[in-house]
C-alpha positions in Angstrom: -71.2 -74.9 61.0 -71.6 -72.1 63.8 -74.4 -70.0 63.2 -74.0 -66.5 61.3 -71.6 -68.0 59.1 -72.2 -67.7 55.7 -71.7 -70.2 53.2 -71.5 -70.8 49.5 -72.6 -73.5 47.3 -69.3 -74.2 44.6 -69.9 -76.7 41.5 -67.0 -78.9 41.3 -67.2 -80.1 37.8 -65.6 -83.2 38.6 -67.5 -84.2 41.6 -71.2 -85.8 40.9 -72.3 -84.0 44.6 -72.1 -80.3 45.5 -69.4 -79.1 47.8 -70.2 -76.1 50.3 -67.2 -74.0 51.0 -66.9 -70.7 52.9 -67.0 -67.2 51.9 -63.7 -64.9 51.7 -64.9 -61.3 51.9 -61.8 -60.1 52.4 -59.6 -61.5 49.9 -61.7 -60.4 47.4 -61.9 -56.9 48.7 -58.1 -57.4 49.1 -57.4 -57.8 45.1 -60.2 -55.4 44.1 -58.2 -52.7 45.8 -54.6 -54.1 44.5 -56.1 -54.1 41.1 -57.7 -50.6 41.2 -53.8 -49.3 43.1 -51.9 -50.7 39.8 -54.6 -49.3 37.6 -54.0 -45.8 39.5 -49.9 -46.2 39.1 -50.3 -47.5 35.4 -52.3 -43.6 34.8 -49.3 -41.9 36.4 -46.2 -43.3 35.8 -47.8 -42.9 32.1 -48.6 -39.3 32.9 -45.2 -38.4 33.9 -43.8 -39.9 31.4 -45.5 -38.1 28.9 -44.6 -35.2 30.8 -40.8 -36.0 30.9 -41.0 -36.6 27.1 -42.9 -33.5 26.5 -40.5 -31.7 28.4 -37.0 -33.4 26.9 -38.9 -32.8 23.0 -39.3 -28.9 23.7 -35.6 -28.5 24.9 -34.3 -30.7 21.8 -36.4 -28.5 19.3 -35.1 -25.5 21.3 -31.6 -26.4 20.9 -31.9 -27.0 17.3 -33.8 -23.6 16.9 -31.1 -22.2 18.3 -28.8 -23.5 16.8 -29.9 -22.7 13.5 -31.6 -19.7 14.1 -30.0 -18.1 17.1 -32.1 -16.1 19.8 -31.1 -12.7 19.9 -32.6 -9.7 22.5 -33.6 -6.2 21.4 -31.7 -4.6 18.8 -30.0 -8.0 18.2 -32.9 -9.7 16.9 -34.0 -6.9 14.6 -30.9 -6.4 13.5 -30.7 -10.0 12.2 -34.5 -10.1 10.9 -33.3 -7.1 8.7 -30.1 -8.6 7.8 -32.4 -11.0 5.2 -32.3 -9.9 1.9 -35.0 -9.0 -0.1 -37.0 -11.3 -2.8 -36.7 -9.9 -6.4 -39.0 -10.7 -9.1 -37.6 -12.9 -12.0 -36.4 -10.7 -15.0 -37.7 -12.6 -18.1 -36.8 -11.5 -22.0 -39.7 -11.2 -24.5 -40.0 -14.6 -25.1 -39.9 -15.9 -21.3 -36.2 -16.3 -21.2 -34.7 -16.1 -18.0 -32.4 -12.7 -17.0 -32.0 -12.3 -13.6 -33.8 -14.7 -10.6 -32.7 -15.5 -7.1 -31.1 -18.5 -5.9 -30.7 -19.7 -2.4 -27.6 -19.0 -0.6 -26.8 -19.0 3.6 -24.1 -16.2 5.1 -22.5 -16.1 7.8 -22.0 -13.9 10.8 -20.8 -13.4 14.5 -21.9 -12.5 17.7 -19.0 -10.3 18.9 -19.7 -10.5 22.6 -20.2 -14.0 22.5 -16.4 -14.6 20.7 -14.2 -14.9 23.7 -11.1 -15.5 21.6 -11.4 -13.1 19.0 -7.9 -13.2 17.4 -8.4 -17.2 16.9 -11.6 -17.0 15.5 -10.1 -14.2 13.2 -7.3 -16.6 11.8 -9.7 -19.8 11.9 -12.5 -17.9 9.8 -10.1 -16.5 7.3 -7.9 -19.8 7.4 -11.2 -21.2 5.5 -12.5 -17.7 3.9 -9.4 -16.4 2.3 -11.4 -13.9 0.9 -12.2 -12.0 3.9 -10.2 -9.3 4.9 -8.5 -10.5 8.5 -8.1 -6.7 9.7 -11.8 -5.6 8.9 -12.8 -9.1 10.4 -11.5 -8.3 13.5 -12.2 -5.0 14.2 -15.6 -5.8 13.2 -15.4 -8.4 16.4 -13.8 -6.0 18.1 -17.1 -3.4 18.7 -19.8 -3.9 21.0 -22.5 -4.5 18.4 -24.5 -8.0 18.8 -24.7 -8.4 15.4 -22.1 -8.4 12.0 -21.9 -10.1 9.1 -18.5 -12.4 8.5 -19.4 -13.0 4.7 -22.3 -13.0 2.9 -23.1 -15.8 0.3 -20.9 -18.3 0.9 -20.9 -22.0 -1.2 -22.2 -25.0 0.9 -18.3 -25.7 0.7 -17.9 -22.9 2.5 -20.6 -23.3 4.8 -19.4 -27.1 5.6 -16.0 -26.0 6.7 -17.3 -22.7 8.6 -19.3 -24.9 10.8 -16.8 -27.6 11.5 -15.0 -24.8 13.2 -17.2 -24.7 15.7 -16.5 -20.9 17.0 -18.9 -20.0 19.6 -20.8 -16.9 18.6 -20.7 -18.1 14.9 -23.8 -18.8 13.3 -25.7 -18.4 9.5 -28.7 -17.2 8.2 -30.8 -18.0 5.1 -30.2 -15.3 2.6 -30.7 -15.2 -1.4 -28.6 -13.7 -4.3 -29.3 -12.2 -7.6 -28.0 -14.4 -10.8 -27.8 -13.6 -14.1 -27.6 -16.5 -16.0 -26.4 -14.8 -19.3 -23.5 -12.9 -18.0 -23.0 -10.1 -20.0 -26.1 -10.1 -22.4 -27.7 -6.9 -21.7 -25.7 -5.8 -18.4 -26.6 -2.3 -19.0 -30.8 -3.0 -19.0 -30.7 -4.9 -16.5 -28.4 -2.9 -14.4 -27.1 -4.2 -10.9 -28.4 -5.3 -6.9 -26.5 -4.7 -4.3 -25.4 -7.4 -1.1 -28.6 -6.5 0.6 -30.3 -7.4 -3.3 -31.7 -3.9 -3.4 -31.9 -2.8 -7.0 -28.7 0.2 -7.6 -28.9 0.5 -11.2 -30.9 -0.2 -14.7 -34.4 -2.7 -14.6 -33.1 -3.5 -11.0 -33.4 0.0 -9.6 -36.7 0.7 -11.7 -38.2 -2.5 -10.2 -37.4 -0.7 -6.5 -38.7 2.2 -7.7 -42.3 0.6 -8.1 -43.0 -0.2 -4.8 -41.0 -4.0 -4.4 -39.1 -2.3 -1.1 -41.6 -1.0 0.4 -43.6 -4.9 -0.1 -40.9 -6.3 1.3 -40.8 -3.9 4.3 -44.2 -4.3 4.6 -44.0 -8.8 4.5 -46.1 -8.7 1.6 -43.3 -11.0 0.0 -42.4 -14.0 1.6 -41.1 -15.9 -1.0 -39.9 -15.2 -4.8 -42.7 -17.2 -6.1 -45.2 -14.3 -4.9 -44.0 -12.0 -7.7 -44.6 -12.0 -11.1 -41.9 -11.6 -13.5 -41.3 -8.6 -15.1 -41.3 -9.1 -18.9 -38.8 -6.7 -20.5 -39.1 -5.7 -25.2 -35.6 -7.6 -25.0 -35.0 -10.3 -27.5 -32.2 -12.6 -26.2 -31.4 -14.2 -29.5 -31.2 -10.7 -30.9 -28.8 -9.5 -27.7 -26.3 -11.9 -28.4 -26.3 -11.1 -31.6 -26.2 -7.4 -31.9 -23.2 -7.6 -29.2 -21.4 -10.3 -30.8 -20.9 -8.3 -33.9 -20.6 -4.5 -31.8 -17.6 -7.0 -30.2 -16.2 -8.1 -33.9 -16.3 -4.2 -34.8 -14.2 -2.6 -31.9 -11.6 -5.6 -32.5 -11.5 -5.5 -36.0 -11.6 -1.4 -36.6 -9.4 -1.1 -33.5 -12.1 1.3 -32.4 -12.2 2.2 -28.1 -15.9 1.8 -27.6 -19.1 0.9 -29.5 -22.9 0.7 -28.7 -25.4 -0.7 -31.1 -29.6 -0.7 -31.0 -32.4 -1.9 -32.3 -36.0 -0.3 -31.8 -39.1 -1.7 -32.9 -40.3 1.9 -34.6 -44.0 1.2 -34.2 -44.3 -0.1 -30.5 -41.0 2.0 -29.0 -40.0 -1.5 -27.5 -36.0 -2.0 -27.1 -35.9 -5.4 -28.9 -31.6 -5.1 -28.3 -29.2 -2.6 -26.8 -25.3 -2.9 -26.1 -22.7 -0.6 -25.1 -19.2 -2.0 -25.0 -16.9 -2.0 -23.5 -19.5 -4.3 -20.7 -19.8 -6.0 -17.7 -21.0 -8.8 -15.9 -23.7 -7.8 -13.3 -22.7 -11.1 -11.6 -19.4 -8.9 -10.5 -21.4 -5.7 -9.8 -17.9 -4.2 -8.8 -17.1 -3.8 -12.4 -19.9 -1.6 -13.4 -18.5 1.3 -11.4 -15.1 1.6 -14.1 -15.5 4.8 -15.9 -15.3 3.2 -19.3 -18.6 0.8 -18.4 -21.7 3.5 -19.7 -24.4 2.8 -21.3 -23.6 5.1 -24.8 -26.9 4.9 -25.9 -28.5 6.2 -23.1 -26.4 8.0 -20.5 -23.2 9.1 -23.2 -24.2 12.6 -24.9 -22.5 12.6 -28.7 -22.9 15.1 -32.0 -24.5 12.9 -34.0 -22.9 13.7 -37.4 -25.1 13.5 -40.6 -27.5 11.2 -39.4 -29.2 14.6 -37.6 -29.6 15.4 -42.1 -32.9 13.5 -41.2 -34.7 15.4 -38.9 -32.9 18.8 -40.9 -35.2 17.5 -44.1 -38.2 16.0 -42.4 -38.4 19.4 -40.8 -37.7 21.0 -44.4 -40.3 19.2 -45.8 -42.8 19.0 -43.1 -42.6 22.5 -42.9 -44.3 23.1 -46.4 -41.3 25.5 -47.6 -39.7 22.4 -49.3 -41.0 19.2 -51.4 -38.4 16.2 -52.7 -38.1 18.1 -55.9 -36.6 22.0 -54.1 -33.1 22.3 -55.4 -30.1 23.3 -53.6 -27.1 25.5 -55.2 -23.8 24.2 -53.4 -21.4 25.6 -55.9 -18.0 26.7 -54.6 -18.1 24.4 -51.8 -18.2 26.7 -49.6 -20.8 28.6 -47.4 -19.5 31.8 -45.7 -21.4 33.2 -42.4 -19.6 35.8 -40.2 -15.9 34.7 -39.6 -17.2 30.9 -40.1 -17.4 28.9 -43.1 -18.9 25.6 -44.1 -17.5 23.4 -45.7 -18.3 20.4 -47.9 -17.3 17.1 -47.1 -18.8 15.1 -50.6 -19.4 18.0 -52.8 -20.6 18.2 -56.1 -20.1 21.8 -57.1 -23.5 22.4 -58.8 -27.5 22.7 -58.0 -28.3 19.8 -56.4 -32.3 18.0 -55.3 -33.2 17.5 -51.8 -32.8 13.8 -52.2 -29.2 14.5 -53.1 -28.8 16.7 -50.2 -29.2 13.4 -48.6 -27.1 11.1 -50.8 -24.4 13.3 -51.1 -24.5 14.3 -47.4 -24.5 17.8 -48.1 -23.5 20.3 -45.4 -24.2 23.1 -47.7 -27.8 22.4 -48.6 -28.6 21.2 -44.9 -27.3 24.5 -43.7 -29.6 26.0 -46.3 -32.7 24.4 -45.7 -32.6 25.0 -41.9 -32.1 28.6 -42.5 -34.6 28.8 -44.7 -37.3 27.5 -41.7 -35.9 30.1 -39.5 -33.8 30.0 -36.2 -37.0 29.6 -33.7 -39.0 27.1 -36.1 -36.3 25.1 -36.2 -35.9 25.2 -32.3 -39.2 24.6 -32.1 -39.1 21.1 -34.4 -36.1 20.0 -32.4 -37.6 20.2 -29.1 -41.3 18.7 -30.5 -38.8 15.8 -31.5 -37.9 15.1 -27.9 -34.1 15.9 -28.5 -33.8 19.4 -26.4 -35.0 17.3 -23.4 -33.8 15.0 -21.3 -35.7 11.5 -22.4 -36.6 9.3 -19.6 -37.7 5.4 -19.9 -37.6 2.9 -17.4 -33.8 3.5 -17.1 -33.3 5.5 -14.2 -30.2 6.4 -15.9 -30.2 8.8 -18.8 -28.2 12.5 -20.1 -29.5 16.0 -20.3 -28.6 17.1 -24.0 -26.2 20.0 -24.6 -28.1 22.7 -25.9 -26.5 26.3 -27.0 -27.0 28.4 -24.7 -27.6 31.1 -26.8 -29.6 30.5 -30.2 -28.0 32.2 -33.3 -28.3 31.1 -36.9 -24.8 30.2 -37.0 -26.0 27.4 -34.5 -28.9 26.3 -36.8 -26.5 26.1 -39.5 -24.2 24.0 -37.9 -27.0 22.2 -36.0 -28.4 21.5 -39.6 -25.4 18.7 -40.1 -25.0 17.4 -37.0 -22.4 19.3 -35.1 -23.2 22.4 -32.3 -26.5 19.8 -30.4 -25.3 16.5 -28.2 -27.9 14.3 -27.3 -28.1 10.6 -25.5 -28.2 8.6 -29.0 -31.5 6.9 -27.8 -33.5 9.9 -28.2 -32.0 10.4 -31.5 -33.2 7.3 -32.8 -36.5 7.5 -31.3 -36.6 10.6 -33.6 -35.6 8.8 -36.8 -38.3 5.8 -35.5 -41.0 9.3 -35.6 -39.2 9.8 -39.2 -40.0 6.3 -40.7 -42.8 5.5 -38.7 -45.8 7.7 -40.8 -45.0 10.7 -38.2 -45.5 9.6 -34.3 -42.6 10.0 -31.9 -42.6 6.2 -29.2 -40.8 6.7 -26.1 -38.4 3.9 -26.4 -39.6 1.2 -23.5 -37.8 -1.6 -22.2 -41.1 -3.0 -21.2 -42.7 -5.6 -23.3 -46.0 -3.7 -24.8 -47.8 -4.1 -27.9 -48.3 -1.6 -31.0 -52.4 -0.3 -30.0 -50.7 0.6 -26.7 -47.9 2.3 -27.5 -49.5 4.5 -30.1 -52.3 5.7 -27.8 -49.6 7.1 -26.1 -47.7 8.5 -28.9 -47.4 12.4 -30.4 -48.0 13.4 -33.9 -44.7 15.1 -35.3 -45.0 14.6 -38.7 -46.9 14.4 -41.6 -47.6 10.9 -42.8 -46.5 12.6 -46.5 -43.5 14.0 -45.1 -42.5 9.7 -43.5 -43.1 8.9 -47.0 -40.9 11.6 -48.5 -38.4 10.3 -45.8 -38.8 6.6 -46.4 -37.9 7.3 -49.8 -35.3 9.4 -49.6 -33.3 7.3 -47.5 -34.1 4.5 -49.9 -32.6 6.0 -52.0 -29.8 6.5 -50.0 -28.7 2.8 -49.5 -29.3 2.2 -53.6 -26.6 5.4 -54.6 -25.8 6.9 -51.3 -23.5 6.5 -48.3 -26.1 3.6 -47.1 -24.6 1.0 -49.1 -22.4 -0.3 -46.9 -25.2 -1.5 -44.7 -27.4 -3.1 -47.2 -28.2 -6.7 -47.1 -29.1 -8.7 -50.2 -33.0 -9.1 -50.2 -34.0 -6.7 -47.5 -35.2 -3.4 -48.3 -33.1 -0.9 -46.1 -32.6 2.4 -45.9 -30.4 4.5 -43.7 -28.1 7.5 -43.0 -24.5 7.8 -42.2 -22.9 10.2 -39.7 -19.3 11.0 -39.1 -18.5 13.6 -36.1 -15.0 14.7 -34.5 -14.5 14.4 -30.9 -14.4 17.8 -28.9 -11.5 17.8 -27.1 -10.3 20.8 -24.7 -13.0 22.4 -26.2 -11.9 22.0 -29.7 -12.7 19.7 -32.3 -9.9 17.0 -33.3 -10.0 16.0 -36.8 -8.5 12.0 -36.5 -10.9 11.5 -33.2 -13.9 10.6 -34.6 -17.2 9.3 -33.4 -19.4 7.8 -36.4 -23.1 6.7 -36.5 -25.0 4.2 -38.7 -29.1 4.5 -38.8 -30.8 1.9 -40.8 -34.2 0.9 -41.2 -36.5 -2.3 -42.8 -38.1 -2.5 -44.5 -38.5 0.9 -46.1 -42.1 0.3 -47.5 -43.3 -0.3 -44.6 -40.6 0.2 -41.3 -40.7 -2.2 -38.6 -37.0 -2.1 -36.7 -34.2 0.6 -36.3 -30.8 -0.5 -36.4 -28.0 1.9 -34.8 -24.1 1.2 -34.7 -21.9 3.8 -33.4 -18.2 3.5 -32.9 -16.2 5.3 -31.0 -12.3 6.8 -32.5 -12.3 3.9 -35.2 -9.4 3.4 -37.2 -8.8 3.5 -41.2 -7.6 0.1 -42.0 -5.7 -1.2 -45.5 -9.3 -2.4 -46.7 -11.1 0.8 -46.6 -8.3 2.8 -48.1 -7.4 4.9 -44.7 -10.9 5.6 -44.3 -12.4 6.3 -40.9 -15.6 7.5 -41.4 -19.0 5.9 -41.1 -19.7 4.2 -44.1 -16.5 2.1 -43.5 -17.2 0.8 -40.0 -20.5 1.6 -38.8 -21.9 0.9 -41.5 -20.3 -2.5 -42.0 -21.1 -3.8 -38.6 -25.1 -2.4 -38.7 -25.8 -4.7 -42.1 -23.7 -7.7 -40.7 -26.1 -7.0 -37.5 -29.2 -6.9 -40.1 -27.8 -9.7 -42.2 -27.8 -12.0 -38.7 -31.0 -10.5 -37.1 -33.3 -9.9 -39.8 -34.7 -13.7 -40.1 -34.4 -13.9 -36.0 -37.2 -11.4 -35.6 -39.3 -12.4 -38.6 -38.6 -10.1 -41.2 -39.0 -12.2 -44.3 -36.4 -11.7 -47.2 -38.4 -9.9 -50.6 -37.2 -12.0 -53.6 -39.2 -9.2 -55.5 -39.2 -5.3 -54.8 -42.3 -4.4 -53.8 -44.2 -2.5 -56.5 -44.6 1.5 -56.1 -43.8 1.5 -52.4 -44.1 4.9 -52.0 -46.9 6.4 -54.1 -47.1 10.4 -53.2 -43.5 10.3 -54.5 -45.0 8.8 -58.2 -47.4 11.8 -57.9 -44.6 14.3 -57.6 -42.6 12.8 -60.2 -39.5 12.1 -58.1 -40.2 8.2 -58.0 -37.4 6.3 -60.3 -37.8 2.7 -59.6 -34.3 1.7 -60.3 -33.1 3.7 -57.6 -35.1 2.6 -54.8 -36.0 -0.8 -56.0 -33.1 -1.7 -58.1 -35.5 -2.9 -60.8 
């Protein structure tokens, strides 16, 4: 061993003596310096490769992004953001029953500067959307905006065979579309949205109108489930109903329209309302036909005799009158100026104030308002609500036609019904004031509850002269013209009304618009049922007769007869005893009258 070498002592474990062997420095150093090299590579072929991953899984989620939701630059890109429909609230009936809610939907639109071939993508897109108009299409691709829509909800169907197109500068967006599940049940209420699902009519338009656009505007609303529903009075059961039997009337009296009501008298709630002929707010286009009004609210009618019931709750509220003032209506005729009144039912001799109502007396209605005076019987009109225009949550509603000028010749005539056109939703909120104990409810189509709505309501009457009322029209459907509409074990009373049609400014004796007002039960209101037809025809079965009584009146008790046990009014199997008990003090009370004792 040369000296300054270095040795070290190795074990062999098979050997029974130790074994010196040299040192190797080097080799060691050697692999200590391979190892630490691979661990180095290891770190970055592992660093670039999670950089080259990083890099490929940004591109593919770009591509997909823009695939689905294509970039666009300036006005491009805000054109599109807008291009998203607004969420609506769910539309629900009294009872939580579904009217109106959004589904999801996708549409589709182009990128005219990106369409190279514009005429080909014309023919492919209609070839697959038949309903698109191929002319509009392509002049829309033919501008230099960035943005346009192709068609807007379109069926995954459609959607499918859009995309296997493949046209470049083709694309879809999410989007959402208003439903009504019901069809036709309440179209009028409930009104109508536009493409862009902005509210244009009815509920729809009020729900605009209370701040829902400018939420949406403002991104308060990024999904439906951030609204509450808007409860309407509506009961859907009730709906159907009331427009199932308006739809039996027109068919079978041959009639050319019809409307129907009915008003909860103590909260102003709309439980029903129907104006036919309809439509289906599914096919907003057909709400814009002339013949699609809403009567009740928008049309502006005479109202016939059923305006005898504000003429005697007027009389008798007014203290010049009581249930027992007489009325001389012999001749059958009443003579003012050049004009004279006619009877339609007369009796030729001194007849009661009840009677006036019975026997729908023109005569002693003409009296009694003259006897109040031309300005205090302006004045009860308008306290009434029915010189005004009425607004409710209906954006829609008519301004009545008032005389312009005032005379007593217009009281008189005013008196029966004919001379004063108003929306036939005011007048029953009227008659609701009549039979209510005296407080005149803005009808709502909002869901409320009775303490509510009579904090808000007005004294109009008396509670004696609603009692005086209640009975009278009692009596009315016992002996009266209100027969027709009562129902076997429901205590009703109502008021019929027969006008003719002004036409060129003249009245037209076989064009006639009648009106049936019922309410139940009489001793103590809750509901207010109103039929009116429009230009009914006399058939065999009522002997020629178009008036009232023969058709209104028919379809309002088979609308009682259907609804009554649907919104819980129980049937009495016994009168009820004495239901009105200033008329026993006066002595005009006979029980087999109003009780049919």
């Amino acid at each position: 061993m040369s000296e300054g070498a270095s040795t070290e002592t190795v074990q062999d474990p098979d050997a029974e003596t130790v074994v010196a062997e040299p040192a190797r420095p080097f080799l060691d150093t050697f692999r200590a310096m391979f190892r630490l090299a691979i661990e180095r590579s290891h770190a970055r072929v592992g660093l670039v490769g999670l950089g080259f991953a990083a890099v490929f899984a940004t591109i593919g989620v770009r591509l997909v992004t823009m695939a689905a939701f294509p970039v666009r630059d300036g006005s491009e890109q805000r054109v599109a953001a807008s291009a998203n429909t607004a969420f609506r609230p769910d539309i629900v009936d009294r009872n939580g029953e579904i009217l109106a809610t959004d589904i999801r939907t996708v549409s589709v639109f182009a990128e005219p500067k990106n369409i190279y071939d514009k005429d080909e993508a014309v023919e492919l897109l209609t070839a697959v959307l038949p309903e698109v108009n191929a002319t509009e299409l392509r002049a829309k691709l033919s501008t230099k905006k960035g943005f346009v829509w192709v068609k807007r909800e379109i069926t995954p169907k459609q959607q499918a065979e859009v995309h296997r197109l493949g046209i470049p500068g083709v694309g879809f967006l999410p989007d959402h579309k208003r439903v009504y599940p019901n069809g036709v049940a309440a179209a009028h209420i409930l009104g109508v949205t536009n493409l862009d699902n902005a509210g244009i009519a009815g509920i729809e338009k009020y729900i605009d109108s209370r701040g829902l656009k400018d939420l949406n505007s403002l991104g308060f609303v990024s999904k439906q489930t951030d609204l509450k529903p808007v409860q309407l009075s509506l009961d859907l059961r009730a709906q159907h109903a009331l427009r199932d039997e308006l739809a039996w009337g027109v068919g079978h009296f041959k009639a050319k329209a019809a409307a129907g009501l009915i008003l909860d008298v103590n909260t102003g709630e709309v439980i029903a309302l129907a104006s036919l002929p309809d439509f289906d707010p599914n096919e907003p286009a057909d709400a814009q036909l002339p013949d699609r009004i809403n009567r009740m609210n928008v049309g502006v009618y005479e109202m016939g005799s059923t305006f005898k019931a504000m003429t005697l709750a007027m009389a008798l509220d007014s203290g010049k009158y009581n249930v027992n003032s007489t009325f001389d209506t012999r001749g059958g005729v009443l003579s003012w100026g050049r004009q004279k009144i006619h009877e339609y039912h007369g009796t030729n001799r001194v007849i009661t104030m009840p009677e006036v109502f019975t026997h729908s007396s023109n005569i002693g209605s003409a009296k009694m308002a003259l006897g109040v005076g031309v300005p205090g019987h302006k004045a009860f009109l308008k306290k009434m609500g029915l010189l005004d225009r009425m607004r409710t949550e209906l954006p829609e509603s008519a301004e009545p036609i008032v005389p312009g000028r005032w005379t007593e010749i217009n009281t008189i005539t005013i008196a029966f019904g004919h001379g004063l056109a108003v929306a036939p939703l005011q007048a029953s909120a009227a008659v609701g004031a009549i039979v209510n104990g005296g407080e005149l409810i803005t009808p709502t189509f909002l869901k409320t509850d009775e303490a509510t709505a009579r904090a808000k309501a007005v004294r109009v009457l008396q509670p004696q002269t609603s009692e005086a009322m209640r009975f009278i029209m009692r009596l009315n459907a016992t002996e009266g013209s209100a027969r027709k509409a009562s129902v076997p074990l429901y205590y009703i009373g109502g008021k019929t009304g027969t006008a003719e049609k002004v036409i060129n400014g003249r009245y037209v004796k076989n064009r006639l618009f009648t009106t049936f007002m019922a309410a139940a039960p009489m001793d103590k209101p809750r509901y207010l049922f109103v039929t009116l037809m429009d230009e009914p025809q006399g058939l065999p079965e009522t002997g020629g007769y178009a008036t009232a009584a023969w058709n209104s009146g028919v379809v309002t008790g088979r609308v009682i007869e259907r609804v009554a046990p649907v919104l819980g009014l129980p049937p009495q199997f016994e009168p009820p005893v004495k239901p009105f008990p200033l008329m026993v003090k006066l002595g005009a009370y006979h029980a087999t009258q109003v009780d049919g004792r």
